[in-house]
C-alpha positions in Angstrom: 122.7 224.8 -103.1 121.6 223.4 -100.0 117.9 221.6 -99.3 115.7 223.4 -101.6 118.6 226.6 -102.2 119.7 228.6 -104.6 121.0 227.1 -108.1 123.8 229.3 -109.6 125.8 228.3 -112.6 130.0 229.1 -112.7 128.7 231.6 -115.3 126.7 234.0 -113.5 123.4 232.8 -111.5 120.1 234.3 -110.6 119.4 236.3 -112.9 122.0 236.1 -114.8 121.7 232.2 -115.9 118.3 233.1 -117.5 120.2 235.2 -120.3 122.9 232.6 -120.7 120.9 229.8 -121.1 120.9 229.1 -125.2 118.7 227.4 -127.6 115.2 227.3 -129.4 112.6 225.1 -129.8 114.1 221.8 -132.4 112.1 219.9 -134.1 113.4 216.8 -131.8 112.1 218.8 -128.6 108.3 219.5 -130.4 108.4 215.6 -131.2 109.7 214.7 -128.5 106.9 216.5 -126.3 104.0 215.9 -128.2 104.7 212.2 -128.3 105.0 212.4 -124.3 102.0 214.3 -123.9 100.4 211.5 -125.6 100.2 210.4 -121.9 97.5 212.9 -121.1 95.2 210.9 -123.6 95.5 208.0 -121.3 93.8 210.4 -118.6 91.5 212.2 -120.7 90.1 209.2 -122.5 89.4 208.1 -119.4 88.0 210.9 -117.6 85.7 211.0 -120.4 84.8 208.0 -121.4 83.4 207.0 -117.8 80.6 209.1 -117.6 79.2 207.9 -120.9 79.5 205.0 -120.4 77.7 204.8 -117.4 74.6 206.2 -118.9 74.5 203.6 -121.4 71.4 201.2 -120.5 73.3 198.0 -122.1 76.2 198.5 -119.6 73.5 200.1 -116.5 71.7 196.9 -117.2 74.2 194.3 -117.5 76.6 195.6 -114.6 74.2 197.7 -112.1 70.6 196.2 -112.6 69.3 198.4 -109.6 70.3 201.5 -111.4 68.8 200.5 -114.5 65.5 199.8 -112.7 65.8 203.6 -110.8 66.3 205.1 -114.1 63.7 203.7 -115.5 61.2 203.4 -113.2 59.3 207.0 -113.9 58.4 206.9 -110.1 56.7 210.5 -109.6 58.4 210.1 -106.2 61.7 209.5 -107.2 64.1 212.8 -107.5 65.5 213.3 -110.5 68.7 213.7 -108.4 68.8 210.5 -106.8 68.6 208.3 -110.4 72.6 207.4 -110.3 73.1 207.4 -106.1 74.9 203.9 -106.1 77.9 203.6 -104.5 79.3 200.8 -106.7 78.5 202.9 -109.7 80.5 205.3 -108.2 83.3 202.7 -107.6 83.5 201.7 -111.2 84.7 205.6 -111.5 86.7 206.1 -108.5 88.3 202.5 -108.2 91.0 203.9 -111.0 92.1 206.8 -109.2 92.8 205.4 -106.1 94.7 202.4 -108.1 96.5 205.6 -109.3 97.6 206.9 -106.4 98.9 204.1 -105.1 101.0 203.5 -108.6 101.8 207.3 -108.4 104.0 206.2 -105.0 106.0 203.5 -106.8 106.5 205.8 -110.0 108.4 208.6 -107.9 111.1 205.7 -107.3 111.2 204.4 -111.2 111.1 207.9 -112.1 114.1 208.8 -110.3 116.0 205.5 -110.3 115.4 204.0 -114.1 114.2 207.3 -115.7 111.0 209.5 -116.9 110.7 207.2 -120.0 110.7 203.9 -117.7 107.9 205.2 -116.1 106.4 206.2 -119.2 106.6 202.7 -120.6 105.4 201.1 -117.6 102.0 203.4 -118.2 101.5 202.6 -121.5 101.7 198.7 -120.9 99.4 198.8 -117.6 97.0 200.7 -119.2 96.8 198.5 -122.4 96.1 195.7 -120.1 93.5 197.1 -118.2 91.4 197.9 -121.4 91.8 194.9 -123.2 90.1 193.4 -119.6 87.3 196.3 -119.6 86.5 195.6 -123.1 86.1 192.1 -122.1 84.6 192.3 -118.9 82.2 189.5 -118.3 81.2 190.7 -114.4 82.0 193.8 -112.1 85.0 192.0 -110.9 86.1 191.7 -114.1 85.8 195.1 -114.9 87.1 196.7 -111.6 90.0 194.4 -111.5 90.7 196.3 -115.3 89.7 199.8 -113.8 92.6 199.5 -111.0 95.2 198.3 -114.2 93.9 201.8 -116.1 94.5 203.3 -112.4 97.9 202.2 -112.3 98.8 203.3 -116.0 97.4 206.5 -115.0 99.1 206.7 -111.8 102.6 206.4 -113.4 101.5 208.7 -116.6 100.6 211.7 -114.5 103.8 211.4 -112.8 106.6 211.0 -115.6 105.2 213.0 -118.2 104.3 216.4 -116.9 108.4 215.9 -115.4 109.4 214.9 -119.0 107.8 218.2 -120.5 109.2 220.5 -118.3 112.3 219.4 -118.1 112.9 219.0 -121.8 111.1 222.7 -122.6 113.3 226.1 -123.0 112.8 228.1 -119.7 110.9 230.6 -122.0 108.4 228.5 -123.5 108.3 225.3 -120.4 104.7 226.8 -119.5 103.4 226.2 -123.5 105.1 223.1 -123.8 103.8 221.7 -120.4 100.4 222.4 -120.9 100.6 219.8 -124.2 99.9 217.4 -121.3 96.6 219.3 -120.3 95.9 220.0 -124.2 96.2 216.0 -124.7 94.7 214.8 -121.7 91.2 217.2 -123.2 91.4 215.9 -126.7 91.3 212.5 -124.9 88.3 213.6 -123.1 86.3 214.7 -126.3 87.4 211.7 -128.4 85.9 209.8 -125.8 82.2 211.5 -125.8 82.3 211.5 -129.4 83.0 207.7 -129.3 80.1 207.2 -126.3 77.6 209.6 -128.1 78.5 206.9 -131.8 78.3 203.4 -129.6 75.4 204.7 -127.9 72.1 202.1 -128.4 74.4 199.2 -129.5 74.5 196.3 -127.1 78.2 196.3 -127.7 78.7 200.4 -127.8 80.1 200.2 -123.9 82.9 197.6 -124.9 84.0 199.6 -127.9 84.2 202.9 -125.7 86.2 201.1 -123.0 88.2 198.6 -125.2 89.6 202.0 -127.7 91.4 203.0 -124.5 94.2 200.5 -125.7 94.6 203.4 -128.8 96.6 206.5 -126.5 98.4 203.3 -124.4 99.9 202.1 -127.0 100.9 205.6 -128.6 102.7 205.5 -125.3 104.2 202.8 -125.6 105.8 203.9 -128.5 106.8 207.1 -127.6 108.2 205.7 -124.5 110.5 203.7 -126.8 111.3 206.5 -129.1 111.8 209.6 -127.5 115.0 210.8 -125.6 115.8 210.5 -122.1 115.7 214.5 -120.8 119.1 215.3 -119.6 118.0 216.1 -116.0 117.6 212.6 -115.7 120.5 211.3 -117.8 122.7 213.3 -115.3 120.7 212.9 -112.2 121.7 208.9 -112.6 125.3 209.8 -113.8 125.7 209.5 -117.3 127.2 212.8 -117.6 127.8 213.4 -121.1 125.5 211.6 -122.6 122.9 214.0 -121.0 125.0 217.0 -122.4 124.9 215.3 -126.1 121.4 215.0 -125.3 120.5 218.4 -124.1 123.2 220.2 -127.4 120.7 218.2 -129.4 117.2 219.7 -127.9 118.0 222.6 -127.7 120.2 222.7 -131.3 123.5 221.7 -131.9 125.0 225.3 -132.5 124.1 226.5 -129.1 126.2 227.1 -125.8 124.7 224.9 -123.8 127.5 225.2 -121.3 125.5 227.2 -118.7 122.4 225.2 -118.5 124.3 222.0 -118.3 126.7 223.4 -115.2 123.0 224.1 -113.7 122.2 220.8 -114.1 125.2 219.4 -112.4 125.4 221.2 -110.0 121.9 220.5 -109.1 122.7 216.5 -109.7 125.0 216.9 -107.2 123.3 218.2 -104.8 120.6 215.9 -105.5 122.9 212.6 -105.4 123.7 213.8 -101.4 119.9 213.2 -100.6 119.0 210.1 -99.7 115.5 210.5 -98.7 114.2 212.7 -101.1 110.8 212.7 -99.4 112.2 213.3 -95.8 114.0 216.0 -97.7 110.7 217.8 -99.0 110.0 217.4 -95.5 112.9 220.6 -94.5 111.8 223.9 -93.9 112.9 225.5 -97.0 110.8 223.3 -99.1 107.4 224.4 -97.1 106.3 226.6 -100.0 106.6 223.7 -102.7 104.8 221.1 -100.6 102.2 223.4 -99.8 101.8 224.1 -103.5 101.8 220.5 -104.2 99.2 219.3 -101.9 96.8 222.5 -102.0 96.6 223.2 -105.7 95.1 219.5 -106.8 93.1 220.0 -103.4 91.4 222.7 -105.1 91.6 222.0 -108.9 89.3 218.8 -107.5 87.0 220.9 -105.6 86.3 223.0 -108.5 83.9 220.4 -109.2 85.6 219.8 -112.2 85.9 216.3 -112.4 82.7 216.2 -111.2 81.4 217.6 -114.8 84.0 215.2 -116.3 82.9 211.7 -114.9 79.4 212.2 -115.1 78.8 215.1 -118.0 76.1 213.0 -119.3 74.7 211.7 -116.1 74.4 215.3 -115.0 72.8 216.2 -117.9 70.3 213.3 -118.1 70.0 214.2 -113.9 68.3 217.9 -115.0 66.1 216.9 -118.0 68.1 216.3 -120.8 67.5 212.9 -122.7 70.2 210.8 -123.4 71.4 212.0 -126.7 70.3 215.1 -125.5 73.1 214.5 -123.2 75.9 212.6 -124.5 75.8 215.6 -127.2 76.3 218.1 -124.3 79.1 216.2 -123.3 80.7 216.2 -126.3 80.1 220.3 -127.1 81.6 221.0 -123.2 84.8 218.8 -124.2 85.3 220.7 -127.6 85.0 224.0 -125.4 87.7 222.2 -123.0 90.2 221.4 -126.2 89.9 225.1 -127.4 90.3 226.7 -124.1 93.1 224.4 -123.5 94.8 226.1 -126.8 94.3 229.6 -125.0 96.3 228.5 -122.4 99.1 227.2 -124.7 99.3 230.7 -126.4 98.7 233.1 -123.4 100.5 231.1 -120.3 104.3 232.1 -121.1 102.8 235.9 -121.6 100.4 236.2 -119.0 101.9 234.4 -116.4 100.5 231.5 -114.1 98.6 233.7 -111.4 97.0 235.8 -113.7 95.0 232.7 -115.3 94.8 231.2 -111.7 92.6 234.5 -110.7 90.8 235.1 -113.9 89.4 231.5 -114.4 88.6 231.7 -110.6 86.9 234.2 -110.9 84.5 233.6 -114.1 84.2 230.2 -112.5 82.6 231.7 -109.3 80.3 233.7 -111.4 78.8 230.7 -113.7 78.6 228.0 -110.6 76.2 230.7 -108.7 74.1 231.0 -112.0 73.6 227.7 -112.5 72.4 227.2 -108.9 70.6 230.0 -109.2 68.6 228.6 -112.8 68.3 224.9 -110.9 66.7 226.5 -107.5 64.2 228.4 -109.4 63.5 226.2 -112.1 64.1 222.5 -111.7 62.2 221.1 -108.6 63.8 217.6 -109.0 61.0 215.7 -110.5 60.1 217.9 -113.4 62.5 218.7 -116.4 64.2 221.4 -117.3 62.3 223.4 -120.3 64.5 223.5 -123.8 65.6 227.6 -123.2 66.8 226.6 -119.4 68.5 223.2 -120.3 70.5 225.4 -123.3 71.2 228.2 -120.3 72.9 225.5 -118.2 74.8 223.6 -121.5 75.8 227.3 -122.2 76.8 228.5 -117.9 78.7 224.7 -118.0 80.6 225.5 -120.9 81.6 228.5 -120.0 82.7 227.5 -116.6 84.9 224.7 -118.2 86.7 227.5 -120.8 87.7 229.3 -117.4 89.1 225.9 -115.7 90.3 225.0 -119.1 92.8 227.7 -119.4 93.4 228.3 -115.6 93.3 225.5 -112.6 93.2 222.4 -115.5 96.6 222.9 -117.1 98.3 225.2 -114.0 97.8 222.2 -111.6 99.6 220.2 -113.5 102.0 222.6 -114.8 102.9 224.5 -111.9 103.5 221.6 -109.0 106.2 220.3 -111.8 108.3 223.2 -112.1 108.6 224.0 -108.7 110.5 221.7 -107.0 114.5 222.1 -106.9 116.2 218.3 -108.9 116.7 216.7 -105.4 113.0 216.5 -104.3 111.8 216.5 -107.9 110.8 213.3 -108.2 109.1 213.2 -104.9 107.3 216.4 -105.1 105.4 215.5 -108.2 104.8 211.9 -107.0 103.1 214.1 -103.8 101.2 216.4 -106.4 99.7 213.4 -108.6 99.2 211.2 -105.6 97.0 213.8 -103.6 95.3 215.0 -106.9 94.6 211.2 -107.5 93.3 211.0 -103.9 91.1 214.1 -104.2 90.0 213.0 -107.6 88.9 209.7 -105.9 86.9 211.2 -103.5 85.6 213.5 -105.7 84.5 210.7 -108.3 83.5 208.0 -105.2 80.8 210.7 -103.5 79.6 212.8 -106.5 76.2 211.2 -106.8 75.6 210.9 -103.2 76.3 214.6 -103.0 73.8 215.8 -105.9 71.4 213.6 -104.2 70.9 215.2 -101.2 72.7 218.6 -102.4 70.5 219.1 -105.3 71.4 221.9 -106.9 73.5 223.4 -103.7 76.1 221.6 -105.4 77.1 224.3 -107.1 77.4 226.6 -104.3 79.1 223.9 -102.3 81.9 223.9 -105.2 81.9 227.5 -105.8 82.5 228.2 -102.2 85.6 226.2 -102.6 86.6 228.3 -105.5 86.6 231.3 -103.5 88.7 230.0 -101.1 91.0 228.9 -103.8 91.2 231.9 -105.5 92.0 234.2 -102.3 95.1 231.2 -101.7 96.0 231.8 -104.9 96.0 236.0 -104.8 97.9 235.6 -101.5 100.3 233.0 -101.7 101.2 232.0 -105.3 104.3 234.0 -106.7 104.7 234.5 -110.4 107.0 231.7 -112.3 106.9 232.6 -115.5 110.2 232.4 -117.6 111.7 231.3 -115.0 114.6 229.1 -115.1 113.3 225.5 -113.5 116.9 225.5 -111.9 116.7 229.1 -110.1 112.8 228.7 -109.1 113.8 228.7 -105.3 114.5 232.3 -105.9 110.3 233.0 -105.9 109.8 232.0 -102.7 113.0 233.9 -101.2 111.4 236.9 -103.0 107.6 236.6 -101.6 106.3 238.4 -98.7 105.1 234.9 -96.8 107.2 232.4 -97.6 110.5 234.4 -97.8 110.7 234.1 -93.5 111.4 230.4 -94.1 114.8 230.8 -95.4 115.9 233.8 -93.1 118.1 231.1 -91.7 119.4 229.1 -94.4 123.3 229.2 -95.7 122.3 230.8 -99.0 120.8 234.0 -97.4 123.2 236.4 -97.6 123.6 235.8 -101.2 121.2 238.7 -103.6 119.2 237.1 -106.9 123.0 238.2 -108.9 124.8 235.7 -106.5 126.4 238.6 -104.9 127.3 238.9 -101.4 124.4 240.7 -99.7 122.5 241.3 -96.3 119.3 239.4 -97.3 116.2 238.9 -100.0 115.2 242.3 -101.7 
């Protein structure tokens, strides 16, 4: 294999590998994975715990005074809109994914260089520390300065463990094990509004919300200490056999694991020759992955996802809800996101990624445009909502997060790490988290501003976007199902774009079988 080329075992290759490849799901693989996709609580807590927390008059009065006042105020003159516009608010959010993208950049090295549990470890501690500070934030620089420390936790989390998953997963079932990230990081987001909508109305309620972030990072911790290396790694930073005592062990100790392993070497080996993984990603036969990795968290942020997430019950409380009335709707839309996460656990590996990509863009289209369409005609932005057309909304929203839940949620995550060929690996989902973490930031660090002078063109504004996402994805997104994450460059050989890119590489004349040939059928 050369740059991003074809992966063959001594066995067979292509297609052949697939039906080599031996094992089943252990016991030790299930543990294993659910204890690493403990890491997604870290993200999900957070995601949700933010937005309730910033409703909560003890912490608006304590921390943002001029909010607290707006909120208040009952001005007949002030939009209902404008109530959260503050860009410091906004920074309390946002501060932790930018914090993450830096960390994201240093995590691609410890990833490669010490391991996926390293990195894993490394999350789990950072993110302890920064709640323990939150919870006992005395000032906003006290609580920033424990937002980037959450940042960087997350930063290294989002990078290690979706790796970790896939690369411990069977081929046949790496899309339902992967998404245990997604599945975690949504319980973490309706723990968290079940915990804000409980503290609410307690002058401590916002430290008890931000301080129970310590519960998923040290989970982490632990499973960090506990679970296996994967054997990608253990070979990738040569220690050979223990990474094939590891991987007869995952996937059970009566199976052949001969060809996987040769896979694995040989892509080790090829990997070991690169010394600038990212320079690498950089060659022409890795377009199609890098594209991937920077467009699909482009536009699973400008779903307007995030948006929802951060500031469920600020959106809610925006449009006329009050602010039980809220934090409740917060907490039905993340048990809608936990369930429709489960959908995509049992339907990904038999569906396939691009049908979920197209479906969930599609219903999320349809819902965005009816929510605009309710808000235009009636909420002018100083009245309420009445009861029926609040419900409508809570009812449009939740069905708009089922479609993300089971599409553009878990396939951002799961797709960007299975893509990329051992030797850019590491760099390609460091790319992939750090641009998600980017767009999340921006997303999170304008939101308000936005709905401000958007109003409820918001949600065309997002919409739009899905469109355009959903046309990329119809166009340009080949199927990866069941495919072995050593023989994925085979795809993009196969696909009517992004096959021209590799009419000039050394593996061309060589069919899916390995067999000499004249081309890509």
């Amino acid at each position: 294999m050369a740059g991003g080329g074809m992966v063959m075992s001594n066995g067979g290759g292509g297609k052949g590998a697939r039906a080599e490849y031996e094992g089943r799901v252990t016991g030790y693989v299930v543990v294993a994975c659910v204890v690493a996709a403990s890491g997604g609580l870290l993200f999900g807590y957070d995601i949700g715990i933010s937005g309730g927390v910033t409703a909560m008059d003890d912490f608006l009065e304590k921390f943002f005074p001029r909010v607290y006042e707006k909120k208040h105020s009952g001005s007949l003159h002030e939009s209902h809109y404008c109530k959260y516009d503050d860009q410091m608010l906004q920074l309390f959010t946002s501060s932790l994914y930018i914090a993450g993208l830096v960390a994201s950049l240093v995590a691609s090295f410890t990833t490669r260089l010490l391991g996926r549990k390293a990195s894993m470890l490394i999350a789990g501690l950072s993110f302890l520390l920064g709640s323990i500070l939150n919870a006992a934030a005395a000032n906003l620089a006290m609580l920033i300065i424990g937002r980037l420390l959450l940042g960087a936790g997350v930063g290294f989390a989002n990078q290690s463990v979706p790796l970790y998953l896939c690369e411990m997963a069977p081929a046949n079932l790496r899309g339902a094990l992967n998404i245990m990230f997604q599945l975690a990081t949504t319980i973490g987001i309706l723990v968290a509004g079940l915990i804000n909508y409980a503290t609410d109305g307690h002058s401590w309620g916002w430290r008890v919300s931000l301080g129970l972030a310590g519960v998923p990072a040290v989970l982490l911790c632990l499973g960090g200490l506990l679970c296996p290396e994967t054997p990608n790694s253990l070979i990738e930073r040569g220690k050979t056999e223990q990474g094939r005592a590891v991987l007869r062990k995952i996937r059970g100790t009566n199976c052949n694991v001969q060809a996987e392993f040769e896979d694995m070497v040989e892509a080790s080996e090829t990997a070991r020759r690169v010394k600038h993984p990212f320079r690498n990603i950089l060659k022409r036969t890795n377009r199609p992955q890098l594209v991937m990795a920077i467009a699909i968290p482009f536009f699973q942020q400008f779903t307007g996802i995030n948006a929802i997430n951060f500031y469920a019950p600020v959106l809610f409380n925006t449009i006329g809800f009050g602010q039980n009335a809220s934090l409740y709707s917060a907490v039905i839309t993340g048990a809608v996101f936990v369930l429709a996460s489960l959908v995509s656990l049992a339907t990904v590996d038999k569906l396939g990624r691009r049908f979920l990509f197209l479906e969930g863009g599609v219903q999320m289209i349809v819902c965005q445009v009816l929510i605009a369409i309710i808000l235009a005609l009636k909420f002018g932005g100083s009245t309420p909502l009445s009861k029926g057309e609040a419900m409508g909304i809570v009812v449009l929203v939740c069905i708009y997060v089922a479609a993300f839940g089971w599409s553009w949620g878990p396939l951002g995550w799961l797709v960007p790490s299975e893509i990329f060929p051992m030797e850019t690996r590491s760099a390609g989902q460091a790319i992939n988290t750090s641009f998600n973490l980017l767009f999340t930031f921006v997303i999170a660090q304008s939101f308000l501003t936005i709905l401000c002078h958007f109003e409820y063109g918001i949600f065309l504004f997002f919409g739009g976007w899905v469109v355009v996402m959903t046309i990329f994805i119809a166009l340009f997104f080949p199927e990866t199902k069941g495919v072995p994450i050593e023989e994925m460059t085979l795809v993009w050989r196969r696909h009517w774009f992004w096959k021209r890119l590799f009419i000039d590489d050394p593996d061309d004349h060589l069919h899916d079988d390995g067999k000499p040939g004249d081309g890509i059928a």
